[in-house]
C-alpha positions as CSV (number, residue, x, y, z in Angstrom):
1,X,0.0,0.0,0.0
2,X,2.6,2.9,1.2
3,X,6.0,2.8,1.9
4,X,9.2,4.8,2.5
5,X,11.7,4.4,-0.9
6,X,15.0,3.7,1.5
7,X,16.8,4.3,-2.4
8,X,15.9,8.4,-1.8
9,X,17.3,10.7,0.5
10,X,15.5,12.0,3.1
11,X,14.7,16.0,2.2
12,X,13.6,18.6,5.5
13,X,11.0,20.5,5.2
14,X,10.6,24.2,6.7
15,X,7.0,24.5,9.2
16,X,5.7,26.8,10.9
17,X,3.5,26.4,13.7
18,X,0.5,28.4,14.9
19,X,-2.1,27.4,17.9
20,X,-4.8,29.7,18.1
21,X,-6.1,30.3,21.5
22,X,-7.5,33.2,23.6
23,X,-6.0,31.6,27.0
24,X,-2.8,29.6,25.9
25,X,0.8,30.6,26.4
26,X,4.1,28.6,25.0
27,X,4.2,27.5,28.6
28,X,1.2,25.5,28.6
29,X,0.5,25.0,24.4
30,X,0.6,21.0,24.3
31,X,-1.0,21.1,21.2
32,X,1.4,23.3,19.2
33,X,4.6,21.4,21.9
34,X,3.4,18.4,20.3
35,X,3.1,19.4,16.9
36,X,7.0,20.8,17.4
37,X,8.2,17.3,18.7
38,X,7.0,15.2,16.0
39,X,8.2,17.9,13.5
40,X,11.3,17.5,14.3
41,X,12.2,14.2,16.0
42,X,10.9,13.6,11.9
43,X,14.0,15.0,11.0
44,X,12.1,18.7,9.4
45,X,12.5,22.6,10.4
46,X,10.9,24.7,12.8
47,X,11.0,28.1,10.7
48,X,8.4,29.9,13.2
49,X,6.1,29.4,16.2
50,X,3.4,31.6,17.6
51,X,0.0,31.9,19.6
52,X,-2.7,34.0,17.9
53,X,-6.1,34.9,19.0
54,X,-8.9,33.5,17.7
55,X,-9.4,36.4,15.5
56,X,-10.1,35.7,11.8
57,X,-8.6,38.6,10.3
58,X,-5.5,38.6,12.0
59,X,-4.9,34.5,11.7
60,X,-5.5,35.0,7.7
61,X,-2.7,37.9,7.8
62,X,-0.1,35.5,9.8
63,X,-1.1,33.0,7.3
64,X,-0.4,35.1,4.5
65,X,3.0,36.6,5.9
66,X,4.1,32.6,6.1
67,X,2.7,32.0,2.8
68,X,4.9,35.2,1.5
69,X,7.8,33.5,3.0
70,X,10.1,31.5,0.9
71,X,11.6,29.8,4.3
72,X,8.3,28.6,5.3
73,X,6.9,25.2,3.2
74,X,4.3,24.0,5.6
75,X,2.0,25.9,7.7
76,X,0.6,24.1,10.7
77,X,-2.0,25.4,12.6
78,X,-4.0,24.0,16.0
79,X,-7.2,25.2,17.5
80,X,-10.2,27.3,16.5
81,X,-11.6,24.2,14.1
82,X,-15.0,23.1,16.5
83,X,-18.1,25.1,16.2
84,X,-18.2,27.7,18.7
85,X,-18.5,31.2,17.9
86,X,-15.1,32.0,18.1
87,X,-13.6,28.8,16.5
88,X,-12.6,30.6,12.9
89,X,-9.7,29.1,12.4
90,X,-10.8,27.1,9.5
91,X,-12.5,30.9,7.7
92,X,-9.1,32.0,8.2
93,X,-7.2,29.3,5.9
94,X,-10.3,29.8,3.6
95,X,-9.3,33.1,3.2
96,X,-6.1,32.5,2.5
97,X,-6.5,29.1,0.2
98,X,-5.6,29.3,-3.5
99,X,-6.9,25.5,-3.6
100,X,-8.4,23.2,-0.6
101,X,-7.1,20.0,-0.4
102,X,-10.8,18.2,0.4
103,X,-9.4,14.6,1.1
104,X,-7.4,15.9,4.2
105,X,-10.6,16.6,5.8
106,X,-11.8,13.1,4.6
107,X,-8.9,11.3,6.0
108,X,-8.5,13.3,8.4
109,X,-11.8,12.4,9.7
110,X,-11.7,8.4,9.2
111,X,-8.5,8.8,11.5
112,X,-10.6,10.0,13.8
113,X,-13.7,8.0,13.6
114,X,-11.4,4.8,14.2
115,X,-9.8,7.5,17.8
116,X,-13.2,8.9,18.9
117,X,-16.3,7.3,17.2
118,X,-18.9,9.7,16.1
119,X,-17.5,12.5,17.9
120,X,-15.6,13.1,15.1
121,X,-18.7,15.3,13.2
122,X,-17.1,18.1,15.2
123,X,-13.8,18.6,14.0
124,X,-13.9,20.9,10.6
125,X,-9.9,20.1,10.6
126,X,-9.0,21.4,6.4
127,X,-5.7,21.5,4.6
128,X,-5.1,24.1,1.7
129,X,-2.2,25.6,-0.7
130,X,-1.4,29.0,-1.2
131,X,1.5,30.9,-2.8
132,X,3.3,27.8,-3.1
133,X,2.6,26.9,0.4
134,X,0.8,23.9,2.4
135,X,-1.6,24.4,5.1
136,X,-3.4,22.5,7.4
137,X,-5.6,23.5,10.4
138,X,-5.7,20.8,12.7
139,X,-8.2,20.6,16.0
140,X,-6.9,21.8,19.1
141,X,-6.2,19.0,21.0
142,X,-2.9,17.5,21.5
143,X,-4.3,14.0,20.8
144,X,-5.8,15.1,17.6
145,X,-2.5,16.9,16.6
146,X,-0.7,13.2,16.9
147,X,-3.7,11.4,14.9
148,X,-3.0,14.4,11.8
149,X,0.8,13.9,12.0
150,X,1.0,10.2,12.9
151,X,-1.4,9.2,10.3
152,X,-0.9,11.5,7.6
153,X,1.6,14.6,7.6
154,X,4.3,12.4,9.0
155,X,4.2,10.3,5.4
156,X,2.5,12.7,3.2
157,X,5.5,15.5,4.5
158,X,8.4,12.7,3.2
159,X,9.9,12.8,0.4
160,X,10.9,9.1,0.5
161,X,6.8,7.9,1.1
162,X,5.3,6.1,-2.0
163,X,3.1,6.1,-4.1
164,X,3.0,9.9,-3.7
165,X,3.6,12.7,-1.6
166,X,3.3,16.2,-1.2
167,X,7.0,16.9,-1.0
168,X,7.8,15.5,-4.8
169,X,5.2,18.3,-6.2
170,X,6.0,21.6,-4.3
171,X,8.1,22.7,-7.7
172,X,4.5,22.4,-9.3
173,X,2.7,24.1,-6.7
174,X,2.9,27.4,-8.0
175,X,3.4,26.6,-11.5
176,X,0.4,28.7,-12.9
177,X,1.9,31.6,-11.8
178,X,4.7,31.3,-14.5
179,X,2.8,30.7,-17.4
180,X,2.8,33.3,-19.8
């Protein structure tokens, strides 16, 4: 089914990570900690790190600055994705998306299904590119942050992982914007 091609070297990738929270500090962000582990015990980059309010407008700018960024491949961000009136996390990447990547959310939410049953319907967790950029909003929990990377960024974010993955196409990402 999928496998890592031992034959190919394995090639970093630069994420950032966002948690978006009204209360948390980097003291006590175990979401956006755990996100930071996994990034990097896989062998990728940290390029940036911050907590945001849950404030549409100004989570869509961040996103945009990262997007802008040509040290920044992957944005990660955690929180804001239930269905409260001030989750808006997932408006935000909308805002910012050139194209959503609608089988994240699919898998995303099989993943959980098999984790959390039916309680699952309540996670709006989306993935999207923009400017050349992955991005993936991710619930706000730390045990959903390990379901998204352990079950699909941690392969999908290799280079090595086969049949496909979303390393091998970020020279194509942006390709319409060279067309003449």
């Amino acid at each position: 089914m999928t496998r890592i091609d031992e034959t190919k070297d394995f090639v970093p990738v630069r994420i950032a990570v966002m948690t978006v929270s009204d209360s948390r500090t980097v003291e006590d962000d175990k979401s956006g900690t755990t996100l930071v582990d996994r990034l990097q015990g896989a062998g990728h980059v940290l390029a940036d790190r911050m907590i945001l309010r849950d404030e549409r407008e100004e989570i869509a700018a961040q996103l945009r600055t990262w997007c802008a960024n040509p040290e920044i491949d992957v944005i990660l961000t955690t929180g804001g994705t239930g269905l409260t009136g001030r989750d808006v996390t997932v408006e935000a990447h909308r805002d910012v998306y050139e194209k959503e990547i609608e089988a994240f959310r699919t898998v995303f939410t099989i993943v959980s299904m098999n984790k959390i049953g039916t309680s699952a319907v309540q996670s709006r967790a989306t993935g999207g590119v923009s400017n050349g950029t992955y991005l993936f909003a991710l619930p706000g929990s730390p045990g959903a942050c390990k379901d998204a990377w352990d079950e699909i960024l941690v392969m999908q974010l290799d280079y090595r992982h086969r049949p496909c993955n979303f390393v091998e196409i970020f020279p194509r990402l942006d390709e319409h914007k060279r067309r003449k």
